[in-house]
C-alpha positions in Angstrom: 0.0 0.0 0.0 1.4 3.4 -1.0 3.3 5.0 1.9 4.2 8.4 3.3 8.1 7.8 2.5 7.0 7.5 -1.4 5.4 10.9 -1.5 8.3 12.4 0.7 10.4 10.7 -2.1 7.9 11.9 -4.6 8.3 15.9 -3.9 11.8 16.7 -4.9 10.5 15.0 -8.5 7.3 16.9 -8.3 8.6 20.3 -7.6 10.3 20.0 -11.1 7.0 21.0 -12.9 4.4 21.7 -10.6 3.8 24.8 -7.8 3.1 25.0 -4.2 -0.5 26.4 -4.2 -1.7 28.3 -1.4 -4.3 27.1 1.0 -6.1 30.5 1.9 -8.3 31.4 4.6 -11.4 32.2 3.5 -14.2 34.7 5.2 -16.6 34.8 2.8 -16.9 30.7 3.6 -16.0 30.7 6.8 -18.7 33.4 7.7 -21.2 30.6 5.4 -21.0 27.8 7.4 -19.0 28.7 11.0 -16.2 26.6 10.2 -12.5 28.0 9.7 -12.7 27.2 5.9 -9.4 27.4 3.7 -9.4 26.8 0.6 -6.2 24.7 -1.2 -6.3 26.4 -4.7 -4.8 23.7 -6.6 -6.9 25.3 -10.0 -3.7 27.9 -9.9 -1.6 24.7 -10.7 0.6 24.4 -13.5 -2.1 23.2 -16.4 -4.9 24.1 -14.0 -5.3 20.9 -12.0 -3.5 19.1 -9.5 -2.8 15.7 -12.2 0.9 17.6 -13.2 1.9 16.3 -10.0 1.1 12.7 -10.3 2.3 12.7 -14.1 5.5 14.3 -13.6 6.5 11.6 -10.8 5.5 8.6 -12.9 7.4 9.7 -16.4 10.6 10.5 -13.5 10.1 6.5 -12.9 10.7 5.5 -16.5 13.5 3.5 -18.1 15.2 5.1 -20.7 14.1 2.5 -23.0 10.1 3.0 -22.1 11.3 7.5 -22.3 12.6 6.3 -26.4 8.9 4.3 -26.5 7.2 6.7 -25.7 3.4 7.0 -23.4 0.2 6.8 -23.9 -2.7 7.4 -21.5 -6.8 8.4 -21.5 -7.8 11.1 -19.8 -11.1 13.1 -19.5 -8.6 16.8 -19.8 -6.7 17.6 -16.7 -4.3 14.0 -16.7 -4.2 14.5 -20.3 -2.6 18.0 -19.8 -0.3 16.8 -17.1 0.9 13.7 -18.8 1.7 16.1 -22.3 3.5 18.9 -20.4 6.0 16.2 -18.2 6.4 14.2 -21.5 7.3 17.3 -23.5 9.6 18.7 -20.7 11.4 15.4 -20.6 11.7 14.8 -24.4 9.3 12.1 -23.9 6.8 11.5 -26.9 2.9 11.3 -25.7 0.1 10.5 -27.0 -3.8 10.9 -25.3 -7.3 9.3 -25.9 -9.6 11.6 -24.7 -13.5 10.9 -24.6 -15.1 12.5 -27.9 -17.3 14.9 -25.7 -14.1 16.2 -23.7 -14.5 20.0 -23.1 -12.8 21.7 -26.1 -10.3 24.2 -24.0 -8.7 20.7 -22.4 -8.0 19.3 -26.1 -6.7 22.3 -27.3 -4.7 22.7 -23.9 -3.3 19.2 -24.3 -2.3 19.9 -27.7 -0.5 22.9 -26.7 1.0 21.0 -24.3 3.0 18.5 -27.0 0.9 15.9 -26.9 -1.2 13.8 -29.9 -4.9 13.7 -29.1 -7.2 10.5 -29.9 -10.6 11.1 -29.3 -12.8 7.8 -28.7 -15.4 7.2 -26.4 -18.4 8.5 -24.5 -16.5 8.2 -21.6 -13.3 7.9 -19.6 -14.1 4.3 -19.9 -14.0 3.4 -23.2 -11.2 5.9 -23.8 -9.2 4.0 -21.6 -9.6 0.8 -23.6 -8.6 2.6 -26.8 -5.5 3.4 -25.4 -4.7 -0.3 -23.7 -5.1 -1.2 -27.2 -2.4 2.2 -28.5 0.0 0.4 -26.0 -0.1 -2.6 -27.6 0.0 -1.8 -30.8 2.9 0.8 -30.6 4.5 -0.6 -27.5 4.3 2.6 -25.2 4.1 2.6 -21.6 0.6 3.2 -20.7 0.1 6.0 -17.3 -2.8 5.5 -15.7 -4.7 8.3 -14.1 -5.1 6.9 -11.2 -4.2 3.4 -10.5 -0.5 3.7 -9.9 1.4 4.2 -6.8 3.6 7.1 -8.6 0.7 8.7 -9.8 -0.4 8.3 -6.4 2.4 9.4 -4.6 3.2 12.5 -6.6 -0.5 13.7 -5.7 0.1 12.9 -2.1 2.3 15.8 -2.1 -0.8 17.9 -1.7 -1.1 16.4 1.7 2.2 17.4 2.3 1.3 20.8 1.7 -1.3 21.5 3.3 0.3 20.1 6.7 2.8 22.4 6.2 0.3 25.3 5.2 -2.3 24.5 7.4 -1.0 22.7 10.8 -4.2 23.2 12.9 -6.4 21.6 10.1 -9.1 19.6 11.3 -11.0 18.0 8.4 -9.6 18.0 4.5 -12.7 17.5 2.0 -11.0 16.2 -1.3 -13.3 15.1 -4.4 -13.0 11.8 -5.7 -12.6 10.0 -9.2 -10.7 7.4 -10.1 -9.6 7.9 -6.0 -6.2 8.4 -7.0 -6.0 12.0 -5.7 -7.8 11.4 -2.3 -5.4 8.3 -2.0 -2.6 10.4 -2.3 -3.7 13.1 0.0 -5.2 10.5 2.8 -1.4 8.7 3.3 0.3 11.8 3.3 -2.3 13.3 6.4 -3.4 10.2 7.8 0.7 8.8 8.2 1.7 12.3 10.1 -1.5 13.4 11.3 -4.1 10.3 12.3 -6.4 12.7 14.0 -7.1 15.1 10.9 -10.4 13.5 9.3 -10.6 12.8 5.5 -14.0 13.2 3.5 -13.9 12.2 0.1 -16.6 13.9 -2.0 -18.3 12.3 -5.7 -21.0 13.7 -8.2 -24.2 11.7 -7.4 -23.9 10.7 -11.2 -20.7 8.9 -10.6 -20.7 7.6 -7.1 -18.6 4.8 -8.0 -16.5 4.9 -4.7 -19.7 5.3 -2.8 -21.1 2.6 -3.8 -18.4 0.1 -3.7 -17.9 1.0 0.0 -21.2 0.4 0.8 -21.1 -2.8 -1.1 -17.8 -3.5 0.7 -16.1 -4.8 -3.2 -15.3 -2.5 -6.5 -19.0 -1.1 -7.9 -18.7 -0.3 -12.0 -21.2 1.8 -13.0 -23.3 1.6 -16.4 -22.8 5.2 -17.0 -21.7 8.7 -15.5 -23.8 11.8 -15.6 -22.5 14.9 -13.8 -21.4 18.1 -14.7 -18.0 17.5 -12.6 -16.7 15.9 -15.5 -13.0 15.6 -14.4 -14.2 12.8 -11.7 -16.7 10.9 -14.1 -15.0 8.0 -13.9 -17.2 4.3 -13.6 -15.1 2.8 -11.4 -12.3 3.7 -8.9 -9.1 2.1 -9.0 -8.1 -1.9 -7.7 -5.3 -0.2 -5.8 -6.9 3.1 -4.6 -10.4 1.5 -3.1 -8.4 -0.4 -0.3 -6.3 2.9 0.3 -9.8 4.9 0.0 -11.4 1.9 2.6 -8.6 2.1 5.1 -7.8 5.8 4.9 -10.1 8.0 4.4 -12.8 8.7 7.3 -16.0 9.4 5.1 -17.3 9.7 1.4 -20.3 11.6 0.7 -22.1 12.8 -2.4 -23.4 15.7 -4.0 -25.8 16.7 -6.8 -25.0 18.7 -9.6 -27.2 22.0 -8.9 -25.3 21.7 -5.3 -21.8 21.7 -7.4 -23.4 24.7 -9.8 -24.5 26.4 -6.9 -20.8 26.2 -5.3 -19.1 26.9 -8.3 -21.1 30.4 -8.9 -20.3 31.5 -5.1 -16.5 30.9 -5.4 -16.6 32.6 -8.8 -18.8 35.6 -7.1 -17.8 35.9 -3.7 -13.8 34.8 -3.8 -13.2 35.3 -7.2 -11.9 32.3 -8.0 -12.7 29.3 -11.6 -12.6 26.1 -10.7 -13.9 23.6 -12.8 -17.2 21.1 -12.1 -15.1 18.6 -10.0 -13.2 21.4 -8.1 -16.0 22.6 -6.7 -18.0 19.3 -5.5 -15.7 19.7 -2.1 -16.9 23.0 -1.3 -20.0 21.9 -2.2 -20.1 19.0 0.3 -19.3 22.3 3.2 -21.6 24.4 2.4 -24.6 21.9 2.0 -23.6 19.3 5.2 -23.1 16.8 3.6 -20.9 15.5 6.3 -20.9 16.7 10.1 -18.9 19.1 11.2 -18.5 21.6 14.6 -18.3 25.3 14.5 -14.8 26.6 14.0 -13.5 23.4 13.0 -11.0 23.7 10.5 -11.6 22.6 6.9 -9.8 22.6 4.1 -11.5 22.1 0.8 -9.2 20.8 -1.8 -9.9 23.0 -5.4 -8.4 20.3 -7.6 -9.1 22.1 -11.1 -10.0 25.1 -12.9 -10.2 23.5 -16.4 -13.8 24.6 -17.3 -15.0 24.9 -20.9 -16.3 28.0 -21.5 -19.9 26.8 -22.9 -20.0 24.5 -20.0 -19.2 27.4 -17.6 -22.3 29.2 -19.3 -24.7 26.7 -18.6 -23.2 26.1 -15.0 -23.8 29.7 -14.0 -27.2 29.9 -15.3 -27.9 26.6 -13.6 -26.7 28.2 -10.3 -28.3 31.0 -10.7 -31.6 29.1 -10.6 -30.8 27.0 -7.6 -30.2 30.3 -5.7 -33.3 31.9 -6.9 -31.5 34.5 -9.3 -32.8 33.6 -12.4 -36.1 32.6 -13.4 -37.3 31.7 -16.8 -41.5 31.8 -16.8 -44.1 31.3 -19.6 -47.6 32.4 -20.2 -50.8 33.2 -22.1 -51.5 36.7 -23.2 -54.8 37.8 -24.8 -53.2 39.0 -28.5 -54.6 43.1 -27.9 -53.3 46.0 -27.2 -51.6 46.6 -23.9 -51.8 43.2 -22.6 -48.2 43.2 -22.6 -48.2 46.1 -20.4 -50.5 44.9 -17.8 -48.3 41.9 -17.1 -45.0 44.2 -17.1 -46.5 46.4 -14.6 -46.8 43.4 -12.5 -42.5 43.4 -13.3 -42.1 46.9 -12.3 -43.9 46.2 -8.7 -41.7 43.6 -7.7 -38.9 45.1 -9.0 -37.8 41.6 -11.5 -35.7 42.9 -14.1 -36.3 41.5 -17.6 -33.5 39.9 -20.0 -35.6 38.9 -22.4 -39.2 38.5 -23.9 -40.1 36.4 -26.9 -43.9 36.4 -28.1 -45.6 33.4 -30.3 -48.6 33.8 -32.2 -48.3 30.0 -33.9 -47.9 27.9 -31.0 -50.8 24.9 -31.6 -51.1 25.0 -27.7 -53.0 28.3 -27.5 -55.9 30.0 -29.0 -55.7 31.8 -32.2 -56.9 35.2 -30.6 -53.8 34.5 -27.8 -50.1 35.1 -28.0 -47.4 32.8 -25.8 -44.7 34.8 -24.0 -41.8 33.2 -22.0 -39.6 36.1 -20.3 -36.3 35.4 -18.6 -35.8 37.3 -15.6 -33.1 38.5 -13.2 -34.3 37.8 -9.5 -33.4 38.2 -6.1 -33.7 34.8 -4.2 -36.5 32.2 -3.6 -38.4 34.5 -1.4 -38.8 37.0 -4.4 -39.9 34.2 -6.9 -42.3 32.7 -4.4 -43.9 36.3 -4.1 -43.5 37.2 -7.8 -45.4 34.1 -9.2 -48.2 34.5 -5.9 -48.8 37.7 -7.2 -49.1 36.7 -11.5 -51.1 33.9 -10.4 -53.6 36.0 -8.1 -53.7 38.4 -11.0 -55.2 35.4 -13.6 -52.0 34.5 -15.0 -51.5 30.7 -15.8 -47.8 31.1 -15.5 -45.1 27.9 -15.6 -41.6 28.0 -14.7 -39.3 27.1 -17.2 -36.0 27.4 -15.2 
């Protein structure tokens, strides 16, 4: 089982390519949710993610003779990114499989970085057996993103860090994919520091780890749906779950508007991108999803900030909504003159500030002598929608909510 003298041997390797990232106090959070909450912003690492660490530890392990063959891995983006910038650093050649519906900045990234990109697959899954099948055909050493004790080990120096950072930490919250990450991080505490608690967090769409714990063997999922999609993974690793069993105290879920929701408030309030999966720990805080006591100290591990752009649209928007910010109704108008104006003055009194209004005579779902409107609004919280639509609806208006 991976140990704490493989990461300690691990850093001096690590340090080569990666960056100590800060663990900040934060009082926006801590003010949240009455803990001590810092945040370990591993999205300011080198390629935006944590996975240079782990990458740049396992190509320092190569023969020379596996360097001249080149590697070959599958990654959903962030792994990809770390195994084509420590391959290109080291003269190594690379080459990635990536799932076809990988988020376009983490291709491009990769291929900035030196690498080839394949892309195959609907998931991490199938990529993966693509590139079993690149290693035997062109005889590279395959990295796993996960399931390797030097992957492993050269994450773990996160651990490292954040003892260092953080000494009176009581609780680190780290997200979980393949579990190589949380492995990592769990030796490195747990082996200096056996009273600091580890809770691994997972999308409820990819609760692989979840459920093979509660099952007590390794749980593959049919599929993965989650907007975290550096941890949809369908299965965490044969070497990570006993690591992940023995190690780390707790693993919890969290839904997707909960990681949307998280995301937007660490974009608003601190200023900081992270990416789906780098916000499911924060998410996990601020929702309970574990127990914790008032002033303890957390720190939430930030593993990413790889976001596609579209997908960072649709995230905020979805936040938006779960925080009562952004509400997208539709109704029936009678098609006359100022019947549009009654309804807005209904706006105006509650102060909802409209983005947009599109009108539809042709809908088949409405009389010809009636128009359809759907409006998008700006809002101010629940309480405000649950008073704005009282008030259309007391006023005759048949009104559903879109968004």
């Amino acid at each position: 089982m991976l140990s704490l003298e493989a990461i300690l041997e691990a850093r001096p390797r690590v340090r080569e390519t990666s960056r100590h990232t800060p663990c900040e106090y934060s009082h926006t959070f801590s003010a949240l949710t009455g803990a001590e909450i810092h945040l370990k912003l591993e999205n300011q690492q080198r390629t935006g993610a944590f996975k240079i660490r782990g990458a740049t530890n396992r190509i320092a392990t190569l023969t020379q003779a596996e360097k001249d063959a080149g590697v070959v891995t599958a990654s959903a983006g962030n792994h990809a990114q770390g195994v084509a910038l420590a391959a290109t650093r080291t003269g190594v050649d690379s080459k990635i499989v990536m799932p076809e519906n990988a988020p376009i900045a983490k291709v491009k990234a990769t291929k900035n970085y030196g690498a080839s990109v394949v892309l195959h697959g609907v998931d991490y899954s199938e990529a993966a057996e693509r590139a079993h099948e690149i290693e035997r055909e062109e005889d590279r050493t395959y990295l796993h993103a996960f399931d390797d004790p030097d992957v492993m080990a050269g994450q773990g120096t996160i651990g490292l860090e954040i003892i260092e950072d953080c000494p009176e930490v009581d609780t680190v919250v780290v997200p979980i994919g393949g579990g190589g990450l949380i492995s990592g991080i769990a030796t490195a505490i747990k082996e200096q520091r056996p009273d600091v608690r580890v809770i691994g967090v997972q999308a409820e769409g990819a609760s692989s780890a979840a459920s093979s714990l509660e099952k007590g063997e390794l749980v593959t999922l049919d599929s993965v749906d989650t907007v975290a999609d550096g941890i949809a993974t369908r299965s965490i690793g044969e070497q990570t779950f006993p690591i992940i069993r023995e190690r780390v105290d707790e693993v919890v879920t969290v839904s997707d508007p909960r990681i949307a929701t998280a995301l937007v408030q660490l974009l608003e309030r601190s200023k900081t991108l992270v990416e789906g999966a780098g916000a499911v720990p924060l998410a996990a805080v601020l929702f309970e999803r574990f127990d914790y006591d008032e002033d303890e100290v957390i720190v939430p591990a930030l593993c990413g900030g790889n976001i596609d752009m579209n997908m960072l649209s649709t995230v905020i928007v979805r936040g938006l909504v779960e925080t009562g910010r952004y509400l997208k109704i539709r109704t029936v108008l009678t098609d006359r003159p100022g019947a549009l104006e009654d309804l807005l003055d209904i706006f105006s009194a509650h102060r909802a500030n409209i983005y947009g209004i599109q009108h539809d005579r042709t809908s088949r779902d409405i009389s010809m002598s009636d128009t359809e409107v759907e409006i998008d609004l700006e809002m101010r919280g629940h309480d405000h929608v649950e008073a704005f639509l009282e008030d259309l609806r007391s006023e005759g208006y048949e009104v559903d909510v879109l968004v």
